[in-house]
N, C-alpha and C positions, 0 to 999 in steps of 0.2 A: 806421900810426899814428905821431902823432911823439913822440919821446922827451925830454923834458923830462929835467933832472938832479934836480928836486924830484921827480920823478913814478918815481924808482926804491926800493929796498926790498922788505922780504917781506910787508911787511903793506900796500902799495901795490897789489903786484900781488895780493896775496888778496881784498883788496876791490875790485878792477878786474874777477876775475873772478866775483865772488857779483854785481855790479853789473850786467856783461853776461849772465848767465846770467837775471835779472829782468827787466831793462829793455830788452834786446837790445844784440846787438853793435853795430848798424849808430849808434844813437841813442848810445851810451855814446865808442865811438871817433869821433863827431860832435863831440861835447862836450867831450872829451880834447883831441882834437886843435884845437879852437877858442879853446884856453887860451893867455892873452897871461902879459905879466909881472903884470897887475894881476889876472887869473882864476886864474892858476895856482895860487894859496897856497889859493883856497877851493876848488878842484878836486883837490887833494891833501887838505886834510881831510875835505871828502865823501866821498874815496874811501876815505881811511884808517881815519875813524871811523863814519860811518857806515854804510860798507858791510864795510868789513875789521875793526873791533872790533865791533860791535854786530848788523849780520846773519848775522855767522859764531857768535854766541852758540848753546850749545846749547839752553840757556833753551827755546824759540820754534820752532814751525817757519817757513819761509816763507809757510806759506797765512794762520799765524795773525797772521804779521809784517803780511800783506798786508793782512788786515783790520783789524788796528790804523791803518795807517796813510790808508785810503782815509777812516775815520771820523773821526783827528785833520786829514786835511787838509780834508774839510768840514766841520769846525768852525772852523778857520780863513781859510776863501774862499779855497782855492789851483787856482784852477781851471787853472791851467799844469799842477801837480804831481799833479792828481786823472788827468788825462788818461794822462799818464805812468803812475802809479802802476793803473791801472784794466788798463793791459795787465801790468804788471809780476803783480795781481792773477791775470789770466787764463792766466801765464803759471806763477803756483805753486798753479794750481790751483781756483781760487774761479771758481765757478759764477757766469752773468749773474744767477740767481734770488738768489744768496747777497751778490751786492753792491747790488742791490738792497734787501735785507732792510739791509744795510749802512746803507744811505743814508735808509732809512726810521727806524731805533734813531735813526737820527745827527738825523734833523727834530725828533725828541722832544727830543732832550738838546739839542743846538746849536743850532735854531734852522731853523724854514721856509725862511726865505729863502736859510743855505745847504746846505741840503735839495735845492730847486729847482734851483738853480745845480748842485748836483753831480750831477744827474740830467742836466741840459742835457749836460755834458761828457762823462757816460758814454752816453748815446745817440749824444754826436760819433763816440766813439772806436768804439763799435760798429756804427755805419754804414762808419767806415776798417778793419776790420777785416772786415766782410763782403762790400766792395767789394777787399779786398785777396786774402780767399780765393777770390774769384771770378773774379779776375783770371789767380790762380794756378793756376786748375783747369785 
């Protein structure tokens, strides 16, 4: 991974690794490591406030992190960041039935249409996931 001089500190690499521990290694040091001079500043506060002030809260656990955030990003239409977030999801824990149930709250409150969308993207991610365990067996 390359080392950026922005990208050092304690609270950089705490939320580097709450971030990899969610999203994976592979995806997280993709991202890092694709950081120019114009990416770098917002991949440093992603990392720092997002993932290193605010997912390291005791507040919250992860699962329930996970489900806040699959339901604000389909009310948003972030269908990049549902994708993402849907393994991060499966990764602390939240059952395929339980993001579902997710995405069903979220049609009531947010809105059908991105309701649908956010279904589309998690049946993506769970066709790459069961083509990935199947690879791996």
């Amino acid at each position: 991974m390359t080392t950026r001089p922005e990208f050092q500190g304690d609270k950089f690499e705490q939320g580097l690794q709450i971030r990899r521990e969610v999203l994976g290694t592979e995806y997280v040091n993709k991202s890092v490591d694709a950081a120019t001079d114009i990416t770098a500043p917002l991949q440093k506060l992603v990392t720092e406030w997002c993932w290193g002030e605010v997912w390291s809260r005791p507040g919250l656990d992860r699962r329930t992190r996970s489900f806040l955030n699959l339901a604000m990003l389909t009310a948003l239409n972030r269908p990049h960041e549902i994708k993402l977030h849907v393994r991060g999801a499966l990764n602390n824990g939240v059952t395929r039935d339980e993001i579902g149930e997710v995405v069903l709250q979220a049609a009531i409150y947010c809105g059908v249409p991105a309701a649908l969308d956010a279904l589309r993207v998690v049946n993506e991610v769970y066709t790459q996931v069961d083509a990935e365990a199947a690879a791996s067996a």
